[in-house]
Structures are given as structure tokens and as C-alpha cells.
LOFIVEX-782923 format. One record per atom (N, C-alpha, C): z negated, y negated, x. Coordinates in steps of 0.2 Angstrom, whole numbers, plus 5000, padded with zeros to 4 digits. Layout:
N
ZYX/...
//
This chain:
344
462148545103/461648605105/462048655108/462748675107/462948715110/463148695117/463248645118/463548615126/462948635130/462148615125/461548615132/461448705131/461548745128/461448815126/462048845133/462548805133/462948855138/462648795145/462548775145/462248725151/461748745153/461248775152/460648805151/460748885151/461048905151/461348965154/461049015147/460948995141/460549045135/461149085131/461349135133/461949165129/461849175122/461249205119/461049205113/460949165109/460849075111/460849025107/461649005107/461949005111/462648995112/463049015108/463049095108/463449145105/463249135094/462449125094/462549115086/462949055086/462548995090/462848925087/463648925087/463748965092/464648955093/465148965087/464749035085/465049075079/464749045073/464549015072/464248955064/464548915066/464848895070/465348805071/465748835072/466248905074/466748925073/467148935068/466748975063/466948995057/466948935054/466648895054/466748825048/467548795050/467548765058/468148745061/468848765060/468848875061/469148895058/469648875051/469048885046/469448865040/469648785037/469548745042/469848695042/470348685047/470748735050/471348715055/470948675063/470348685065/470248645069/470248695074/470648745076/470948795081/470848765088/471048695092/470948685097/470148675100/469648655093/469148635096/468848695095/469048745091/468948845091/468948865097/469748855099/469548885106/469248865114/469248805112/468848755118/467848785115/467648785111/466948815112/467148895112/467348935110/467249005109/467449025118/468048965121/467848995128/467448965132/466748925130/466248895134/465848955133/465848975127/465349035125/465449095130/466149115131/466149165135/466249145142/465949095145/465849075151/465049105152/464649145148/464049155147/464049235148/464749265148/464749355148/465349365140/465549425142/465849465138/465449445130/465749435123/465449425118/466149435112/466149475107/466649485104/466749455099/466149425096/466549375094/466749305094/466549295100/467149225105/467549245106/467949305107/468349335107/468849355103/468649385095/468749365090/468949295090/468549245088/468849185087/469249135093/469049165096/469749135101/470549145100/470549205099/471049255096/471449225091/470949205085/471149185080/471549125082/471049055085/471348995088/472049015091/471949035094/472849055100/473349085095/473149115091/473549135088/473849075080/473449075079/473549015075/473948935076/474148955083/474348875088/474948915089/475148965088/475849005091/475749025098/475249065100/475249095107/474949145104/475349195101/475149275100/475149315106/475249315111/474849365117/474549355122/474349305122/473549295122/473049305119/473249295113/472949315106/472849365106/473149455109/473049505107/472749525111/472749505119/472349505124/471549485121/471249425116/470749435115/470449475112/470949485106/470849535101/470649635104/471149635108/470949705108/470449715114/470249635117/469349655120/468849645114/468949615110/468349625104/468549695101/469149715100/469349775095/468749855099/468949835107/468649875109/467749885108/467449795110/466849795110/466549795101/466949795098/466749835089/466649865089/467049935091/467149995090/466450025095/466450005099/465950035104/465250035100/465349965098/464749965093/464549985087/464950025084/465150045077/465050015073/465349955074/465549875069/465949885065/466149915061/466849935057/466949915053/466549845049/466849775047/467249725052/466749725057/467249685061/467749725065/467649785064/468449825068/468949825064/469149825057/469449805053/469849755053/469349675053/469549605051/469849605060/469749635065/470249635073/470849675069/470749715068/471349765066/472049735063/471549685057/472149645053/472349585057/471949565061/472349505064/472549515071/472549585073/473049605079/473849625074/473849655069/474349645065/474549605064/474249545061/474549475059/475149435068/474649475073/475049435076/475749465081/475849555079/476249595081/477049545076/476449545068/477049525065/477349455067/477049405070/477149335074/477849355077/477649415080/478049425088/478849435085/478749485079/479449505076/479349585075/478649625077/478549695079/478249715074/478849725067/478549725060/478049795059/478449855065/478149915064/477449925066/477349895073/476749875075/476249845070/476449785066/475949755062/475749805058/476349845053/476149875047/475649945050/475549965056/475350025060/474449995061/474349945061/473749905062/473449895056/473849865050/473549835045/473749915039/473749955042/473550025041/472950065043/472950025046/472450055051/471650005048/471849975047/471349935045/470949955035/471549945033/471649945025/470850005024/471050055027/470550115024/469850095025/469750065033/469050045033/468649995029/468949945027/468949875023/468749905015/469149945013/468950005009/468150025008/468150065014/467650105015/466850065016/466950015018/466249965020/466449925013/466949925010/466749885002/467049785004/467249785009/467449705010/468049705005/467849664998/468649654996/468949604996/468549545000/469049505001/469549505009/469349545013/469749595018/470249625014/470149665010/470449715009/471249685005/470949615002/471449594999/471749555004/471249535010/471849505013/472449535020/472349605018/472549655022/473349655017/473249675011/473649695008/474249625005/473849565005/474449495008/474549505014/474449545021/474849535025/475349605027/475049655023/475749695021/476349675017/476049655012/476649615008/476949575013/476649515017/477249485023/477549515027/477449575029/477749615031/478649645029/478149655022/478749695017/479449645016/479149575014/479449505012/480049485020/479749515026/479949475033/480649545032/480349605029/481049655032/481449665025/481449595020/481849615016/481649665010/481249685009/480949715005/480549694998/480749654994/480449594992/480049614985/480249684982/479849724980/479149744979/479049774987/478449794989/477949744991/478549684991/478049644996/477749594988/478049594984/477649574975/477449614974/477249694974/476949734973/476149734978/476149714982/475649714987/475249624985/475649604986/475149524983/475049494977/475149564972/475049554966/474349604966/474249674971/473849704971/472849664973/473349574979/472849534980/472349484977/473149464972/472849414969/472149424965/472349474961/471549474957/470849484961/470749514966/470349544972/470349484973/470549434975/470349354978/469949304971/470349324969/469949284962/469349334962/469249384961/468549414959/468049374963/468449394969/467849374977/467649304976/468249244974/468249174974/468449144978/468949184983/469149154991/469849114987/469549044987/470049014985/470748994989/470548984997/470848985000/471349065001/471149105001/471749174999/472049194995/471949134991/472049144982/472749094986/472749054990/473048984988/473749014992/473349054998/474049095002/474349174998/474049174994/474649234991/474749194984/474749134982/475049114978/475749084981/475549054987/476149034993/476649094995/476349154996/476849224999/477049234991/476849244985/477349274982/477849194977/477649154981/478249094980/478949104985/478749104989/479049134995/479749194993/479349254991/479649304988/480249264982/479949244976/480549234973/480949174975/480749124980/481449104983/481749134985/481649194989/481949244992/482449294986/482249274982/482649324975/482949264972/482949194976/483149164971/483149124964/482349144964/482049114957/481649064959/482249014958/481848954963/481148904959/481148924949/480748884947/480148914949/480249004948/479549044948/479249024957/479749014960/479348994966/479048904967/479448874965/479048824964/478548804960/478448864954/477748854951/477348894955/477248944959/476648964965/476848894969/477248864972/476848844977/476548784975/476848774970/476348694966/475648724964/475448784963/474948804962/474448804970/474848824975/474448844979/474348774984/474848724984/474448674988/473848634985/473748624978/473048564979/472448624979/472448674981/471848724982/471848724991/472448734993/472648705001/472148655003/472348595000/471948525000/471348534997/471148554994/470448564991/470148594998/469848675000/469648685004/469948665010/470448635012/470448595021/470948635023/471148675021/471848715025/472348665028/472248645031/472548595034/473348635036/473348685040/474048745041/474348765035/473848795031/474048795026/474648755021/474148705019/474548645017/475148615019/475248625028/476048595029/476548665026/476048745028/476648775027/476848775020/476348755013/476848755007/477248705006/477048645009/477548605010/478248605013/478148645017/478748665023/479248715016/478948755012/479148805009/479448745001/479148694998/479448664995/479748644996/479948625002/480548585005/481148625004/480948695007/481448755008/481748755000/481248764994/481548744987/482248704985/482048634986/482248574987/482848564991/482948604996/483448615004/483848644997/483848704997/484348774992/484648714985/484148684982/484448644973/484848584977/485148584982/485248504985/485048464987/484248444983/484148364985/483648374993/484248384996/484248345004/483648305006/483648255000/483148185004/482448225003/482348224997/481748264995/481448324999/482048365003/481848415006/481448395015/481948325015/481648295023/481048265022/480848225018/480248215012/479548245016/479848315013/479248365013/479248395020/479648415022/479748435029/479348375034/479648305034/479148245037/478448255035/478248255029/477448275029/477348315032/477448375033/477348455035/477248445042/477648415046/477748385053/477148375057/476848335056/476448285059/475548315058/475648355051/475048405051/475048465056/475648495057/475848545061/475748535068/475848475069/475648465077/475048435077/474548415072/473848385075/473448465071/473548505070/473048575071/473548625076/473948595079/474348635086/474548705085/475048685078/475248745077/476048745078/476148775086/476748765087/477348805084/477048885083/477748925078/477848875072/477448835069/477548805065/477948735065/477748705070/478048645070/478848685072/478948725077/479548745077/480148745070/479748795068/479948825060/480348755058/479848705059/479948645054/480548605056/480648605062/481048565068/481748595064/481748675062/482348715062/482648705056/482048675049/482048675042/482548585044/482248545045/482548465047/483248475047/483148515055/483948535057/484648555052/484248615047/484648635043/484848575037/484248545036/484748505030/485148435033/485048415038/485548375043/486248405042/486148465045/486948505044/486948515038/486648515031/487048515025/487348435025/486948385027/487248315027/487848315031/488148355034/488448345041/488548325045/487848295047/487648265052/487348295056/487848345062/487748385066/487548365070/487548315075/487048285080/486448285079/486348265072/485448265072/485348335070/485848375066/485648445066/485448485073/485948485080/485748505085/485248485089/485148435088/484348395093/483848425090/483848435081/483148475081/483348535081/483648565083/483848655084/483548645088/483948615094/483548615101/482848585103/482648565099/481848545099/481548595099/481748625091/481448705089/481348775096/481948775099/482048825100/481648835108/481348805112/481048795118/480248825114/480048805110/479448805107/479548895104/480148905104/480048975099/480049035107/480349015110/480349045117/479749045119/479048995118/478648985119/478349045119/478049025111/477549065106/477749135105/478449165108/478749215108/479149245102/479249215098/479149225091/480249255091/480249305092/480949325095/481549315087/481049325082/481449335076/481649245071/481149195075/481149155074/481749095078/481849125085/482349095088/483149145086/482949195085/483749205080/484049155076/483449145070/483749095064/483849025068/483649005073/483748945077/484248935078/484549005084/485449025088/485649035080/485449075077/486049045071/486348995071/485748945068/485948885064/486148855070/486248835075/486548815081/487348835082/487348915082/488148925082/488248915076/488248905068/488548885064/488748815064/488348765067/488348695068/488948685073/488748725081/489648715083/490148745080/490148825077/490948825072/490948775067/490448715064/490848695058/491348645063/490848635069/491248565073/491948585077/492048655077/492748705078/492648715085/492048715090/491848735098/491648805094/492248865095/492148925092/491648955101/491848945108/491448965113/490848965114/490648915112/489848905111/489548945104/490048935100/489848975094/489649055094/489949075099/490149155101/489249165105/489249115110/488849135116/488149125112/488049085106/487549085102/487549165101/487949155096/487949205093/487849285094/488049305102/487849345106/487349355108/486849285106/486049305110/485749335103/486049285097/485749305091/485849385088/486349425089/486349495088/485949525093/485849495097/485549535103/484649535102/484549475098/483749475097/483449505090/483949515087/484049555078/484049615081/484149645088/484249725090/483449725090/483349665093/482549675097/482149695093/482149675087/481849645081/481749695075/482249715077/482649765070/482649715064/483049655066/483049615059/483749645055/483549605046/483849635044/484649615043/484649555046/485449525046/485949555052/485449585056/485749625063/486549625059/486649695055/487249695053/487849635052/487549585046/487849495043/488249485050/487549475055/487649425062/488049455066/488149525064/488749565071/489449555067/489449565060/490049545058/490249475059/489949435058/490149345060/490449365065/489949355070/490149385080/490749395079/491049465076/491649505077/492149445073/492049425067/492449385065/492949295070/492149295075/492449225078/492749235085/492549305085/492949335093/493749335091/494049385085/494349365081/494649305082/494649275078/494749185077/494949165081/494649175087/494549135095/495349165097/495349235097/495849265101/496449265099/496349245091/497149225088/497149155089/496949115089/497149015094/497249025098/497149085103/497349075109/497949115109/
//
């Protein structure tokens, strides 16, 4: 109905149908066929929320700036409109995709920008999913505090709502957090909680990424096999809803438990898989952790030169980024320049 609707030149039937077949598609990961109808739609005139979900799809596949090129012609045609539901829900997901980029200031400047309205027009389940992605913000800059403080703000606001799918991702983000603190049972019990709710409503992205993160579990306590286990399942979903930050991600996760095996061959092939794809989707914070694990791969093999030249780009994208190992990464750097210059 919507192929003869935009065949047929009828923008009105196009633009509802689009947006009732979007939203469903959406929440099951099916982002490629999101973006292929949302831009037949706008082959019909400017419409913002083809725009909107286009946005969504691009950004969901790992192509965050085109993504925000869509976003801020809906953000514009909201506002014009005095949509301030949906100026909001652009707000957060122009944030969600700054944070993609690595431009933590910029997300948290959006999904501030957004928080009060979400407020204001009463959407709680916006609201809470505003304040899980402040919390990923707080969790990406080391703050791990604020960032349990804010997804615990969410939690109950999704259960009230009954968004079980945003229940299943902040039960994932504060798994995440206490890995991050090292509490590896408390985060395994969120993520066991949040993947059959994953599986239940269709998250299909979803589900690889708590798999990707139990694997990360499993990577940390040793058992290696188990961790490639979970990362091979997480693989093969990440590339048929075409989500390349993530398949990257995953290439990087492989890679790293190779090199606990030390088997540094297969460790660099999927570094190097990873990292072409992180250059893609732009994702500047994501190809640091890459060049790391790549220079630590040639020091353990004693090529301190390539170790250094990694190493070089990885401080230099931690500036870009204002990550937080900027400092770690500059001392390593300084340590193997050192090293280098006493063998010789």
C-alpha cells in the first residue's frame, strides 16, 4: 500500500502508512527496511517524520552524521510546529548520536535540552529514556556514580509506563556500570535479566549487545571460550540489522580474547577488521580502544615501532574525545618511547 501511495504521488497516505510500518520495524531492529521506506516517503516533499525515522535507522547502523543531518531537519520542522513531544524525542536522539561520535558535551547539552520538555508534556516514558542516556553518558566519562544514579532514576518510570524494552536497556546499562566497578556477579545478574525481555519484544540490537556485554563478563573471570561463545552469537545478529558500530565493537571484543589466548594473529585480523568500520561510522572513541588493543598486541610481540605509531594516534583521538585514559595512554606512549630509546 505504501509503494502504490508513493507511486501514486499521495503524500498523505504515504506519510501515515510509512510512519505505522516504521514504528513497528523500528522496534524490531529492521533499520535497513526503515530507511528504504522513510526515504520513498520523502521522495513525496519534506515530512519530519520520515526524517525522524530515517535518522533513527542511519543512526542505529552506525552512520551518526547523516543521522543528525536528518534529525535537525525534523528538529527544525517540530519546532516550527510547536511539536514539543516530538522536539524532545529529536533532542534525545540528536544526543544519543553526538554520544556515538565521542562528543560527550554535546550529547549531555541535547539530552538537557530535551529532559525539561519530556517533563513538561508529561511523556514518562521519554523522560526516563532521556535520563538512561544521561546516565550513558556519565558511565562513557567514567563517572559511574551518576551514571547508577540516573538509571536508577529510570528504572521505576519504565516499569510504571511498562516499556519493557527500556526496562531491558537500563537493566543492560546498569550491568555495564558494575562491570565497570568490577562487580562482575551484580552485572551479570542485570544482564541475565535484561536479555529474555531483549528476546521477548524483538530487540534484535539489543540482544546482541547484552550478549556482547556477557561475553565482556566472562572475557574479565577467564573463561575465554565462553566469552567467544557469546561474542560469535552477538556477530551474525549485528550484521543482519546492520549495525556496524556494533559489529565493530564485537570484532574488537574477539580480538581481545585471542590476545588473552596469545594468539596474536587472530588478535590483529579482527582489530583490523574492527577498525576500517570504526573510521566509517565515525565513532573516534571507539577506534582508540582498537589502536590500543593493536599496539598492546605488537608490544607483547616486542615490534615496540608500530607499537609507538599506534599508540601516537591513540593519544591523539583521547585529545579529540576528551577520553578519560587520555592521561593512562600518554604515559604508556612515554614509557615505550623510553624502552625503544634504551635498546637502542
Amino acid at each position: 500500500m505504501h509503494r502504490l501511495a508513493v507511486a501514486g504521488q499521495q503524500p498523505a497516505i504515504a506519510r501515515d502508512l510509512g510512519d505505522r510500518v516504521c514504528r513497528v520495524w523500528l522496534r524490531t531492529s529492521r533499520f535497513v527496511a526503515v530507511e528504504a521506506m522513510a526515504t520513498a516517503t520523502l521522495t513525496l516533499g519534506p515530512d519530519a517524520g520520515a526524517l525522524y525515522q530515517r535518522g533513527w535507522a542511519r543512526a542505529s547502523t552506525g552512520r551518526p552524521w547523516p543521522a543528525l543531518e536528518d534529525y535537525q531537519q525534523a528538529l527544525t520542522m517540530y519546532q516550527q510546529a510547536g511539536d514539543r513531544a516530538n522536539e524532545a524525542a529529536t533532542l534525545n536522539n540528536i544526543g544519543s548520536a553526538y554520544n556515538r561520535l565521542g562528543d560527550r558535551q554535546q550529547a549531555l547539552d541535547h539530552y538537557h535540552q530535551a529532559l525539561p520538555i519530556l517533563r513538561e508534556v508529561g511523556d514518562r516514558a521519554g523522560e526516563a529514556t532521556t535520563l538512561n542516556n544521561i546516565g550513558h553518558v556519565y558511565d562513557g566519562l567514567g563517572d559511574r556514580q551518576q551514571a547508577l544514579d540516573h538509571y536508577h532514576q529510570a528504572l521505576p518510570i519504565l516499569r510504571e509506563v511498562g516499556n519493557r524494552a527500556g526496562e531491558a536497556a537500563t537493566l543492560n546499562n546498569i550491568g555495564h556500570v558494575y562491570d565497570g566497578l568490577g562487580d562482575r556477579q551484580q552485572a551479570l545478574d542485570h544482564y541475565h535479566q535484561a536479555l529474555p525481555i531483549r528476546r521477548e519484544v524483538g530487540d534484535r540490537a539489543g540482544e546482541a549487545t547484552t550478549l556482547n556485554n556477557i561475553g565482556h563478563v566472562f572475557a574479565g573471570l577467564g573463561d575465554r571460550q565462553r566469552a567467544l561463545d557469546l561474542y560469535h552469537q552477538a556477530l551474525p545478529i549485528l550484521r543482519e540489522v546492520g549495525d556496524r558500530a556494533g559489529e565493530a565493537t564485537t570484532l574488537n571484543n574477539i580480538g581481545h580474547v585471542y590476545d588473552g589466548l596469545e594468539d596474536r594473529q587472530q588478535a590483529l585480523d579482527h582489530y583490523h577488521q574492527a577498525l576500517p568500520i570504526l573510521r566509517e561510522v565515525g565513532n573516534r572513541a571507539g577506534e582508540a580502544v582498537t589502536r590500543y588493543n593493536i599496539a598492546m598486541a605488537h608490544r607483547a610481540g616486542g615490534d615496540l615501532d608500530q607499537a609507538i605509531q599506534e599508540l601516537e594516534h591513540v593519544v591523539d583521538l583521547d585529545r579529540q574525545v576528551d577520553h578519560p585514559d587520555l592521561e593512562a595512554d600518554s604515559a604508556i606512549l612515554e614509557q615505550l618511547r623510553q624502552q625503544r630509546a634504551e635498546g637502542r
